[in-house]
TILO-5965 format. One record per residue (C-alpha): residue number from 0; x, y, z. Coordinates in Angstrom, 1 decimal, padded with zeros to 4 digits. Example, Ala and Ser with C-alpha at 12.3 -4.5 7.8 and 13.67 -1.06 7.14 Angstrom:
% residues 2
 pos     xx     yy     zz
   0  012.3 -004.5  007.8
   1  013.7 -001.1  007.1
***
This chain:
% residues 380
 pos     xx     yy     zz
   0  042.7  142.5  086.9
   1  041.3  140.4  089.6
   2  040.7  137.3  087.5
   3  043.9  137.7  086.0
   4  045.5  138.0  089.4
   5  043.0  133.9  090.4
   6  044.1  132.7  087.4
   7  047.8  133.1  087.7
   8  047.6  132.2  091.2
   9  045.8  128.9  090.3
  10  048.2  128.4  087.8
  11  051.2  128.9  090.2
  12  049.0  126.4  092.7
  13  048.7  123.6  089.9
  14  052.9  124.1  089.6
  15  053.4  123.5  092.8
  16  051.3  120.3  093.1
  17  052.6  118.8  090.1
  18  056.3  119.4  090.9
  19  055.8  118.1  094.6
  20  053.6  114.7  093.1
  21  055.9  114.1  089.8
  22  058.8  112.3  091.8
  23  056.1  110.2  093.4
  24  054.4  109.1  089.9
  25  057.4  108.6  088.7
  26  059.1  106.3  091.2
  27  056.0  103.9  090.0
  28  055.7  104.7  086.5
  29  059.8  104.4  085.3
  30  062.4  102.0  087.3
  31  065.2  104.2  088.5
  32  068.6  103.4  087.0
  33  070.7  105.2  089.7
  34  071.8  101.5  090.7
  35  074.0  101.7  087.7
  36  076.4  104.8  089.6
  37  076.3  104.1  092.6
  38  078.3  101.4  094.6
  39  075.6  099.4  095.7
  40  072.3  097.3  094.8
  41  069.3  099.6  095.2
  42  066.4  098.3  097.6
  43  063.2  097.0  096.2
  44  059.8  097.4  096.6
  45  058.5  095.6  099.4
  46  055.3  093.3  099.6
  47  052.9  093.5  102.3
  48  051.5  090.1  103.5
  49  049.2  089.2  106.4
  50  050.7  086.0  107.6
  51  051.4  087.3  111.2
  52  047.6  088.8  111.4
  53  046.1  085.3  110.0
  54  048.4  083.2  112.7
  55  046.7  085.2  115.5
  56  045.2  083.3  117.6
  57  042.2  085.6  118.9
  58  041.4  089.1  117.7
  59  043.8  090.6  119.8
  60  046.5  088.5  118.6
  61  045.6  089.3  114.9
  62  045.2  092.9  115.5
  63  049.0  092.8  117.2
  64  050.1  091.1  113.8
  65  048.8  093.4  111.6
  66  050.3  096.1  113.6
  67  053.7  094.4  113.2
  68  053.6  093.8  109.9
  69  051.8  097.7  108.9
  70  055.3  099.1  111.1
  71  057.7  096.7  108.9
  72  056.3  097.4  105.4
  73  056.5  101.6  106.8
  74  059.8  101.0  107.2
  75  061.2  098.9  104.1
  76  058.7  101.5  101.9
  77  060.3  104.3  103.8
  78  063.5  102.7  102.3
  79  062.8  101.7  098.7
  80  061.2  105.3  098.0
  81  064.3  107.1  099.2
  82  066.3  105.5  096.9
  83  063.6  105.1  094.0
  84  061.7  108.0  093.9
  85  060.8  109.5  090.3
  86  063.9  112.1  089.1
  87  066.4  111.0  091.5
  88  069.1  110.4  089.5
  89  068.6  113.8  088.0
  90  068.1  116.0  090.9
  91  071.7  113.7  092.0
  92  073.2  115.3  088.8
  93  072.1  118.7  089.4
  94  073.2  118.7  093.0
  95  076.9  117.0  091.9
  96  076.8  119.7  089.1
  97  076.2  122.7  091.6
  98  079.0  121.4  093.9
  99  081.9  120.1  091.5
 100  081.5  122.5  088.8
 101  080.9  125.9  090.5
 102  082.1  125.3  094.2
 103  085.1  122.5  093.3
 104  083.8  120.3  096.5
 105  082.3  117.3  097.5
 106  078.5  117.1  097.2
 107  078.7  114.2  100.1
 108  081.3  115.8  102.2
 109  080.8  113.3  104.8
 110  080.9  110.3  102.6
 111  084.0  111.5  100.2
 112  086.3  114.9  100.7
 113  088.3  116.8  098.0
 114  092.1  117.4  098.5
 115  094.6  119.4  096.8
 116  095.8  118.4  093.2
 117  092.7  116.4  092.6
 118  093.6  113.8  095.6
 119  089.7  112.3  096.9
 120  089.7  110.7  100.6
 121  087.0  109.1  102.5
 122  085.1  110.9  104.9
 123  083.8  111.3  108.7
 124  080.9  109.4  108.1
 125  083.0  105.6  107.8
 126  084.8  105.9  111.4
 127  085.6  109.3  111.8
 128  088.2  108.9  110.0
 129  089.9  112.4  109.3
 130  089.0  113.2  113.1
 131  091.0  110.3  114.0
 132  094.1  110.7  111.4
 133  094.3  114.2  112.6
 134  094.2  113.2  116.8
 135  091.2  115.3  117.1
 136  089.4  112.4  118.4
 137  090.8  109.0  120.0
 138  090.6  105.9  122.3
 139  089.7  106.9  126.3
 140  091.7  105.8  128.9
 141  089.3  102.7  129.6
 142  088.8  101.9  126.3
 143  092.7  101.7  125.8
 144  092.9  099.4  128.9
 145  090.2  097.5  127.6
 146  091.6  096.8  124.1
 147  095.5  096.2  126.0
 148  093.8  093.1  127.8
 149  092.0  091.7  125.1
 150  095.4  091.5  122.8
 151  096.8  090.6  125.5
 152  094.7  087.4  126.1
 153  094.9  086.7  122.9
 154  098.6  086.4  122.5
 155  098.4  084.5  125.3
 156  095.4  081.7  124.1
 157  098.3  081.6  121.0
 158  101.6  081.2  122.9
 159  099.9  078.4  124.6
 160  099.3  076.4  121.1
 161  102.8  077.8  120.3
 162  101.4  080.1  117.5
 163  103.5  083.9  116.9
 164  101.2  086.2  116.9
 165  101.9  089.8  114.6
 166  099.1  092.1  114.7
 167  099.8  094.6  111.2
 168  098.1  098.1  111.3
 169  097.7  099.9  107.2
 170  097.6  103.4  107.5
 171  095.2  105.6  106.3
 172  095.7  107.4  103.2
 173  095.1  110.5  105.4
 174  098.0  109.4  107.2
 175  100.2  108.9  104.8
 176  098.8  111.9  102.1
 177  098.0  114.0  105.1
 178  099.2  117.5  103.1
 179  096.2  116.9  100.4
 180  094.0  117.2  103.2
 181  094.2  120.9  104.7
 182  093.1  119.8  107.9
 183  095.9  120.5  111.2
 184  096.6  117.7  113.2
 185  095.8  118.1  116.8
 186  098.9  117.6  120.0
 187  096.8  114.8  120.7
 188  097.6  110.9  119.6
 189  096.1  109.4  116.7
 190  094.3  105.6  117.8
 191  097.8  104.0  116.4
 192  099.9  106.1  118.0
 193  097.7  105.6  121.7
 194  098.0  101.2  120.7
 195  101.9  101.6  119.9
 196  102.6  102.9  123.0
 197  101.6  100.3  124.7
 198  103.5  097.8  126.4
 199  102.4  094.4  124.5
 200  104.5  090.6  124.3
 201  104.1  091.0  120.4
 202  105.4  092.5  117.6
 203  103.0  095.5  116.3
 204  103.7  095.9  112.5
 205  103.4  099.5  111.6
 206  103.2  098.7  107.8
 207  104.5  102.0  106.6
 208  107.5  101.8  108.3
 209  109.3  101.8  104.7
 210  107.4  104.5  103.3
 211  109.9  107.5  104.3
 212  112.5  105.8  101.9
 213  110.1  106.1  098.8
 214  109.0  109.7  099.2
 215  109.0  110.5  095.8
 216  106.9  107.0  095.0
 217  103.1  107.5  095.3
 218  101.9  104.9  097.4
 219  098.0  105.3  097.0
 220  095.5  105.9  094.5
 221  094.3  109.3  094.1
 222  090.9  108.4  093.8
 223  090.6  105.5  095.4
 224  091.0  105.0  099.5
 225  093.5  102.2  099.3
 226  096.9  102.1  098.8
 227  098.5  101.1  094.9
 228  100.7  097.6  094.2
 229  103.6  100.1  095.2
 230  102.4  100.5  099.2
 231  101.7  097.1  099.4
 232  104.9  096.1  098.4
 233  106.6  098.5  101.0
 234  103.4  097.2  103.6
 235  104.5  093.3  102.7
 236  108.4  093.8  103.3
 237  107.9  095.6  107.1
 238  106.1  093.0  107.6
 239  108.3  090.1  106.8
 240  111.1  091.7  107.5
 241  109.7  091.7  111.2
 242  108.6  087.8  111.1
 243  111.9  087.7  109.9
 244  113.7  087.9  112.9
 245  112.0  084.7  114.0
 246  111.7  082.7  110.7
 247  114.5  083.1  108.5
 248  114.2  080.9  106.6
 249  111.2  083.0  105.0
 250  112.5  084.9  101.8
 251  111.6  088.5  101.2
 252  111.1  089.9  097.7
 253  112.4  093.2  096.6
 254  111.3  095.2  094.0
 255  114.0  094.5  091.6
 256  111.2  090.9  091.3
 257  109.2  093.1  089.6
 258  108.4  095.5  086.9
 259  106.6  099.2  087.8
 260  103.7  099.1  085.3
 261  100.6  101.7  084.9
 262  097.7  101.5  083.6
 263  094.1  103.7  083.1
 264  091.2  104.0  085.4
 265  088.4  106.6  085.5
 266  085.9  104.6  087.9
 267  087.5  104.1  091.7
 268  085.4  103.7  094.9
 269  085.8  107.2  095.5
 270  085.1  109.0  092.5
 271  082.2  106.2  092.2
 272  080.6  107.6  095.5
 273  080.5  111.4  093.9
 274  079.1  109.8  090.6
 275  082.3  111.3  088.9
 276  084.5  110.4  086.3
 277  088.2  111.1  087.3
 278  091.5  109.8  085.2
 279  093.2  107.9  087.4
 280  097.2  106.1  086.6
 281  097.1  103.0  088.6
 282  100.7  101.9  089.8
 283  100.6  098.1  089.1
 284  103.9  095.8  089.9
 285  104.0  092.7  087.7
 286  106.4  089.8  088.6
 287  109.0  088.8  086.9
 288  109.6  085.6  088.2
 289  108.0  082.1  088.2
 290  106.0  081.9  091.5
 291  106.2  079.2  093.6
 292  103.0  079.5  095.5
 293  100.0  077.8  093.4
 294  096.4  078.6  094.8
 295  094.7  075.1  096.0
 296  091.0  074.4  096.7
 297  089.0  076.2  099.5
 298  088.3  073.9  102.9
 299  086.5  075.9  105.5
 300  083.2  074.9  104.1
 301  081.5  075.2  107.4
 302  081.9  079.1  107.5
 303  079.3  081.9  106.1
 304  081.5  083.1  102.8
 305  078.4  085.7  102.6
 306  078.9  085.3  098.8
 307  082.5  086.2  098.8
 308  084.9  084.6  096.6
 309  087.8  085.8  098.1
 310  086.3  084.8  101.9
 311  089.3  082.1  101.9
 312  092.4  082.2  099.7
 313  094.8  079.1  099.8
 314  098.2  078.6  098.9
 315  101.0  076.2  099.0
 316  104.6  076.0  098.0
 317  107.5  074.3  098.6
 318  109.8  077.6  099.6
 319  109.6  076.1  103.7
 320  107.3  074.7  106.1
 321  105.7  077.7  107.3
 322  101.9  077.3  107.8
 323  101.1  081.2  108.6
 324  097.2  082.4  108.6
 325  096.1  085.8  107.7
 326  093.0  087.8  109.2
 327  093.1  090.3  106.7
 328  090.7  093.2  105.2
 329  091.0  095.1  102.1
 330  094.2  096.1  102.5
 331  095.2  092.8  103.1
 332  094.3  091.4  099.8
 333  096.6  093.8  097.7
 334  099.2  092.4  099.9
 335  098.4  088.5  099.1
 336  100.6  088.4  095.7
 337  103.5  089.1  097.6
 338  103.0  087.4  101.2
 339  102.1  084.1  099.6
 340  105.6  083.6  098.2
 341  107.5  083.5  101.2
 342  106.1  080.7  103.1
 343  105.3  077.1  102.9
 344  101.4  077.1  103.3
 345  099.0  080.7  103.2
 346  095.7  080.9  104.6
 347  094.1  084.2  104.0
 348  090.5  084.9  105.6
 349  088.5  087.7  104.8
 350  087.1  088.7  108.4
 351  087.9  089.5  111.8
 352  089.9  087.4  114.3
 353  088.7  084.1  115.1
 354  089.8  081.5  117.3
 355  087.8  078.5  115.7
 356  089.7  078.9  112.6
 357  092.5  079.0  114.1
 358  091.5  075.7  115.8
 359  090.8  074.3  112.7
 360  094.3  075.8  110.6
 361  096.7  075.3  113.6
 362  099.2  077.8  112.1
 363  103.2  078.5  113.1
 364  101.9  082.1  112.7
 365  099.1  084.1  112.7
 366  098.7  087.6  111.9
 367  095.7  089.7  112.1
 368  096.1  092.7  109.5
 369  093.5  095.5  110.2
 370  093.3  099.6  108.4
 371  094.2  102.4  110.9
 372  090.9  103.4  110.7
 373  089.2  100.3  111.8
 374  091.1  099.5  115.1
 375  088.1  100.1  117.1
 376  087.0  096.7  115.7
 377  089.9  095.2  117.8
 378  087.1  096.4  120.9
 379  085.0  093.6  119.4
***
């Protein structure tokens, strides 16, 4: 009975140790192919050099190299083997399978959450985002001043160059979907809410001001965080109808230019982050006009494009002589199609405010267009 009893136990013991080594084997023995599901390149395996040990110049000074160098290979190993190590895209499957199929939740609640009627949103862990849609948290007293004066300088280094400045806030999706999200708003002011109420010398653009009208419409993806052709198109015409008042002689398109088109998607950025297949009907609007604008060669060739292709978009027409230059994100871009046929010359950069371009473009107008939840960058 007794050797029965050391035998299972060693049996048990040689489990255990191959269960808890197997991942590491692995992650040398097979290359990991979670890089193909998730929404980014996976890190690789680093080398470890002695260059900083060999340029020291006295024993002490190679021993503090090798030190250096032993702390940064720790930490880019410490990297590569959590996202490499052997079974990880199956362990990811079990996990997603636990949580989706049994529980009907998120398995990265703080990275993606799960509304009603199938509706996916982003979660707390990019900017707090559903604690700041829902006024649970917001901007302090001296961070408010703070961000007041710096606009405010701004529209004044502008007005002095004689350039209109708009700054043009998207709404979340938890904003404007806020009843898929079973979350209660707080009494307290969203960020947006806190920066409208201020008393600025510019024109804020709150680009869901058109919204209400198309309640019926669905303006966002379901599965994806930004909003469709549809919300764009309502995002583009607050916004010119607003520059508008100072430029008339810019045209604004309606929808009747265009044709309400859908097509198939089961791959967004959200359902991409919970490694889940979800049918989604993208709301696309194709024109049905000839456009004017025609897309010319990039010129800011002195600026980091960090590998984007979209870092500068260009276009010119003959519809007026209105140079305007757009700081825009994400957001921004779905908005391009439409923006670029009511002015003379469109300059769209993909980055944050920047005076040297501005230098450089010497715009009639310039509008900075941001998300709702990435107005803290305005602190910048």
């Amino acid at each position: 009975m007794i050797k029965a009893q050391n035998i299972y136990h060693k049996i048990l013991i040689l489990a255990f140790v191959i269960i808890i080594t197997a991942p590491l084997f692995m992650t040398f023995l097979s290359k990991s192919d979670i890089d193909n599901v998730v929404n980014r390149k996976m890190e690789k395996m680093p080398s470890f050099n002695l260059e900083q040990s060999f340029k020291g110049q006295n024993l002490k000074g190679k021993l503090l190299g090798l030190a250096k160098e032993s702390d940064a290979f720790i930490n880019e190993f410490d990297a590569y083997f959590a996202d490499n190590f052997g079974f990880r895209f199956y362990y990811f499957n079990v996990l997603k399978t636990i949580k989706t199929k049994l529980f009907n939740t998120s398995f990265l609640p703080s990275k993606v959450v799960y509304g009603l009627d199938n509706w996916l949103f982003l979660g707390d862990s990019y900017s707090n985002v559903i604690k700041e849609s829902k006024g649970i948290t917001n901007f302090s007293n001296k961070d408010l001043n703070l961000l007041f004066e710096k606009l405010q300088t701004r529209k004044k280094w502008l007005k002095e160059k004689e350039i209109d400045y708009y700054l043009a806030i998207a709404p979340n999706k938890h904003t404007v979907y806020g009843q898929y999200l079973p979350i209660k708003k707080s009494n307290k002011m969203t960020k947006i809410e806190q920066l409208k109420s201020l008393k600025f010398d510019f024109k804020i653009v709150d680009l869901k001001s058109h919204f209400a009208e198309y309640f019926n419409n669905r303006l966002y993806h379901k599965t994806n965080t930004h909003w469709n052709d549809f919300g764009a198109f309502l995002g583009y015409k607050s916004l010119i109808q607003v520059i508008n008042d100072e430029f008339p002689e810019a045209p604004i398109l309606s929808l009747s230019n265009f044709t309400i088109d859908t097509v198939i998607s089961y791959r967004e950025d959200l359902s991409k982050m919970i490694l889940k297949e979800m049918r989604e009907e993208k709301i696309i609007l194709n024109p049905k006009y000839h456009e004017q604008a025609k897309l010319i060669e990039n010129r800011l060739q002195n600026f980091n494009y960090s590998n984007n292709p979209t870092f500068e978009l260009r276009f010119m027409s003959k519809v007026n002589d209105i140079k305007v230059l757009i700081f825009r994100d994400s957001f921004g871009f779905a908005m391009v199609k439409y923006i670029k046929e009511s002015f003379g010359e469109c300059v769209f950069i993909s980055k944050k405010y920047d005076n040297s371009i501005v230098e450089i473009e010497n715009p009639d107008i310039v509008i900075e267009e941001i998300v709702e939840r990435d107005i803290d960058n305005l602190l910048e």
